[in-house]
LUMPA-942245 format. One line per field, with one value per residue (C-alpha): residue number from 0; x, y, z; residue in one letter. Coordinates in Angstrom, 2 decimals. Layout:
% LUMPA-942245
k: [NUM	...]
X: [X	...]
Y: [Y	...]
Z: [Z	...]
r: [A	...]
//
This chain:
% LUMPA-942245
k: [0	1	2	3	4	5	6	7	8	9	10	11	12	13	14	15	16	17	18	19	20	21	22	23	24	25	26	27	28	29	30	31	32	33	34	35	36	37	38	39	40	41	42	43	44	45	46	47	48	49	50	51	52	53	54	55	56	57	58	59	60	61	62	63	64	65	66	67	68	69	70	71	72	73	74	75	76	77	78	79	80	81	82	83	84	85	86	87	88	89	90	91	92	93	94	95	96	97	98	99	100	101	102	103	104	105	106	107	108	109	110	111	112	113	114	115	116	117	118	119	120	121	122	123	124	125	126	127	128	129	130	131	132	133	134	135	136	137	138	139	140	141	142	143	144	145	146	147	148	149	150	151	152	153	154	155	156	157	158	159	160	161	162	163	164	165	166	167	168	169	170	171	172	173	174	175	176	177	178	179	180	181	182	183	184	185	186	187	188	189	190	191	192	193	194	195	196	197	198	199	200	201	202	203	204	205	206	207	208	209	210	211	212	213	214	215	216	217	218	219	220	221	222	223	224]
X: [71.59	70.72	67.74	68.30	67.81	70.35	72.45	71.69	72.72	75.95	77.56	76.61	75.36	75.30	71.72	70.25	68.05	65.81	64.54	61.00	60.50	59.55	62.77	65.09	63.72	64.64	67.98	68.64	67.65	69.52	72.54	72.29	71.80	75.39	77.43	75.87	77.22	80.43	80.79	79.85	82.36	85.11	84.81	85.14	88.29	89.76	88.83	90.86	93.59	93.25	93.70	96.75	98.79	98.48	99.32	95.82	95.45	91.63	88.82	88.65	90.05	88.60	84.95	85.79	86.26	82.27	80.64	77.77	75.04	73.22	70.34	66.98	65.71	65.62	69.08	71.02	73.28	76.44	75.33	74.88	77.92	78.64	81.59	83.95	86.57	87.54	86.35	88.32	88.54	90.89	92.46	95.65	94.69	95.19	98.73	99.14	97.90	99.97	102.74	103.91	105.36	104.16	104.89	103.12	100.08	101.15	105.15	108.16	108.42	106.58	105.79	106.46	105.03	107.34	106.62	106.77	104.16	101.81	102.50	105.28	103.18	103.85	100.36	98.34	97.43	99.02	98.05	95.67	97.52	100.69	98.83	100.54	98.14	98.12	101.75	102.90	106.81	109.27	109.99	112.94	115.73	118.85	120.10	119.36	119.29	116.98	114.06	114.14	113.93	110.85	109.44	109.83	108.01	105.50	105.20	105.90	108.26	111.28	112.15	116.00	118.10	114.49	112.96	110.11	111.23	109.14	111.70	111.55	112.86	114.91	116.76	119.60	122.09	123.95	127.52	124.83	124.60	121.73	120.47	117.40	115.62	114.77	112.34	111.44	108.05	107.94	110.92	110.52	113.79	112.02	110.62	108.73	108.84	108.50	104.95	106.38	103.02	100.97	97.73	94.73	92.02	92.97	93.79	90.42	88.41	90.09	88.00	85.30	85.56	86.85	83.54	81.11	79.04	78.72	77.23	75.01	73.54	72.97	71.33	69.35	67.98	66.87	64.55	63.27	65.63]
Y: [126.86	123.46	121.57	119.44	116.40	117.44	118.45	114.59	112.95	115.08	114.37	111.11	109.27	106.04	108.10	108.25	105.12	107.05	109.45	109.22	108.23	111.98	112.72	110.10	110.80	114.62	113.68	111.47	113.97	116.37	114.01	113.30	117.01	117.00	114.91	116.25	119.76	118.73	116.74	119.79	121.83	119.25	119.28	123.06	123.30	120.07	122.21	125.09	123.33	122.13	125.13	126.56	123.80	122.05	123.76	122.80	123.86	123.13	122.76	118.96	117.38	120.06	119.05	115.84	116.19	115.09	113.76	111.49	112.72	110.68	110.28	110.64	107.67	105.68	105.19	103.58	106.91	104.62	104.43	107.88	109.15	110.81	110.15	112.53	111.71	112.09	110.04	107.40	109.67	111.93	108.70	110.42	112.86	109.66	109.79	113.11	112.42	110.48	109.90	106.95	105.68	106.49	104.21	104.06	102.38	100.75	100.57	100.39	104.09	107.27	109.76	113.30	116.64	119.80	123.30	122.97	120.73	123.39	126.03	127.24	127.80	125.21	125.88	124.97	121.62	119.99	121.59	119.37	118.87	117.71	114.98	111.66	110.12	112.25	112.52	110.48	109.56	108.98	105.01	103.09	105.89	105.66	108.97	111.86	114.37	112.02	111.54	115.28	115.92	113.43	115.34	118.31	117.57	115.34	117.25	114.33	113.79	112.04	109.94	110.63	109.55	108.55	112.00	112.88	116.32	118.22	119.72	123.42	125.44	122.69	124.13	122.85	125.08	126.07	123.78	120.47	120.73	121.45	123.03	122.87	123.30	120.17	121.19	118.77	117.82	114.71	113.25	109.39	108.12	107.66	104.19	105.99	108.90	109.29	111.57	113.43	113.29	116.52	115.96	118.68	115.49	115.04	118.69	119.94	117.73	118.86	121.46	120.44	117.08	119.66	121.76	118.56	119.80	123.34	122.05	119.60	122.48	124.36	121.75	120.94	124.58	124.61	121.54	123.72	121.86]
Z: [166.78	165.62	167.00	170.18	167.64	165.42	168.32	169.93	166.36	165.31	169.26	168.81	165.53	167.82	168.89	165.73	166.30	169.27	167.06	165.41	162.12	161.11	162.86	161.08	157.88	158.16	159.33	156.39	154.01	155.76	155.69	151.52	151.22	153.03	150.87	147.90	148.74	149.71	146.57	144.30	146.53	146.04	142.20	142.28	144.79	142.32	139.03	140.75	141.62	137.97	136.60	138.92	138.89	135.77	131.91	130.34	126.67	126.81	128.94	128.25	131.17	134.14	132.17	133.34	137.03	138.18	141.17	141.72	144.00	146.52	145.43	147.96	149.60	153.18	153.93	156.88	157.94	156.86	153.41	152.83	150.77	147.13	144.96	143.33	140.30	136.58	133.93	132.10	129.34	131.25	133.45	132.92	135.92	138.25	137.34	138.44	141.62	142.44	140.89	138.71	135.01	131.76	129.33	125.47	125.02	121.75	120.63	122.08	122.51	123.53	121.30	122.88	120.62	120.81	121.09	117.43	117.09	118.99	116.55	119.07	121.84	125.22	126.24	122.89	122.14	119.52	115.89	114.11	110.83	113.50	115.05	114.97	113.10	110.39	109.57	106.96	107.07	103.99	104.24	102.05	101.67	103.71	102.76	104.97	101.73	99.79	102.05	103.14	99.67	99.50	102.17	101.29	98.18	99.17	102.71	104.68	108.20	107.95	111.53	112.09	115.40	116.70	116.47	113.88	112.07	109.18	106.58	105.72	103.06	100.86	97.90	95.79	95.13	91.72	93.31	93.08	97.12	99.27	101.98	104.49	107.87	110.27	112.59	115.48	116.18	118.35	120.09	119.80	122.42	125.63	126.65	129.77	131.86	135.02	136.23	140.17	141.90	142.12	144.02	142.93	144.19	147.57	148.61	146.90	149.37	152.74	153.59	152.74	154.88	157.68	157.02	157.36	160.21	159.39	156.36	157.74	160.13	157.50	155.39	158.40	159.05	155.15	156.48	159.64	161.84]
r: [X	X	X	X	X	X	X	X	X	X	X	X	X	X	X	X	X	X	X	X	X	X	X	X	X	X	X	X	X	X	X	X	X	X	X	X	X	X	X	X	X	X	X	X	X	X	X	X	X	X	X	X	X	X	X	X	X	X	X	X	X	X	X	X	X	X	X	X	X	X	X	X	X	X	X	X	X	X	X	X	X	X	X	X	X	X	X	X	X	X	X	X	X	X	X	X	X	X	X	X	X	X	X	X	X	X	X	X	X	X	X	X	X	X	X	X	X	X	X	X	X	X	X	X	X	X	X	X	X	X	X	X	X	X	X	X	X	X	X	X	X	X	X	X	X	X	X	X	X	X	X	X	X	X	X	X	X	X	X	X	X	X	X	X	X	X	X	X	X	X	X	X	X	X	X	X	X	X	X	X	X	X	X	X	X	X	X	X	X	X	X	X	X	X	X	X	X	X	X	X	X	X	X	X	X	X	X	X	X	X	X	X	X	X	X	X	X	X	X	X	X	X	X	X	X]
//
């Protein structure tokens, strides 16, 4: 059971200012102690939801899900609080959350990898030699046969019906035809697209909100109150 002070403070906070000093400081300490847990039990419930609900080919964007503790110190009980987020690195987790438009930072259109682009695999990130930045793309020919041949040669993308496609296996046959392989890598048609929302924040920091006092009583008794 918690001590009649702690009992006094969590029926009422409004009685926090009868205590003793000794008291109020313990209190306080136990009440940073408080948010700090519940912070560092948020981020884990939020990195779990993470990982269930989301395809994540790395371990980039759950390494960004921190909190800030609360740092000791004389406090009015008000001001006692720790915050939980993701970094701007991984700002497109906000989307997620809830919901919205994703439109291209730069351009008229998004840029969208395929499987292809992943070395066939949905859940691998984009292969490094497939980045958009390092493909190079056959400029000046209007014929379809004559830039894929470019590519193919110079192992360059050709941009065709506003999709980016690498060309495989060109040969020219005996007749003076050809033939070859497009494959898709980024589809380049889409002005936006639309994110349905999929909270992992919110829901991670239910229970422990819910749990507040049995943490605080426990955080208390550590303090031999």
């Amino acid at each position: 059971m918690p001590s009649s002070a702690v009992q006094l403070v969590i029926d009422d906070p409004e009685n926090f200012h009868v205590l003793t000093t000794d008291m109020k400081e313990q209190i306080i300490k136990g009440a940073i102690a408080t948010v700090n847990v519940q912070a560092a039990l948020t981020r884990k419930n939020a990195i779990e939801n993470l990982k269930s609900d989301f395809t994540l080919r790395n371990n980039f964007t759950a390494s960004q899900v921190q909190f800030t503790q609360m740092p000791q110190g004389r406090y009015s009980l008000e001001a006692i609080e720790s915050t939980i987020g993701i970094t701007e690195k991984a700002g497109y987790m906000a989307r997620q959350e809830t919901g919205g438009v994703r439109k291209p930072a730069k351009g008229n259109n998004l840029a969208i990898p395929t499987n292809q682009a992943r070395g066939g695999n949905k859940g691998a990130p984009v292969q490094k030699q497939n980045y958009l930045s390092k493909i190079k793309t056959v400029k000046g020919e209007k014929s379809l046969i004559k830039r894929a041949a470019v590519a193919a040669e110079k192992k360059m993308a050709i941009r065709h019906n506003d999709k980016l496609f690498l060309i495989n296996n060109f040969q020219r046959k005996s007749d003076g035809g050809v033939t070859f392989k497009m494959q898709m890598i980024y589809g380049l048609d889409k002005k936006e697209t639309i994110t349905p929302a999929t909270p992992w924040l919110k829901p991670a920091s239910e229970k422990p909100a819910k749990d507040s006092e049995t943490i605080f009583i426990a955080q208390m008794k550590k303090l031999g109150m």
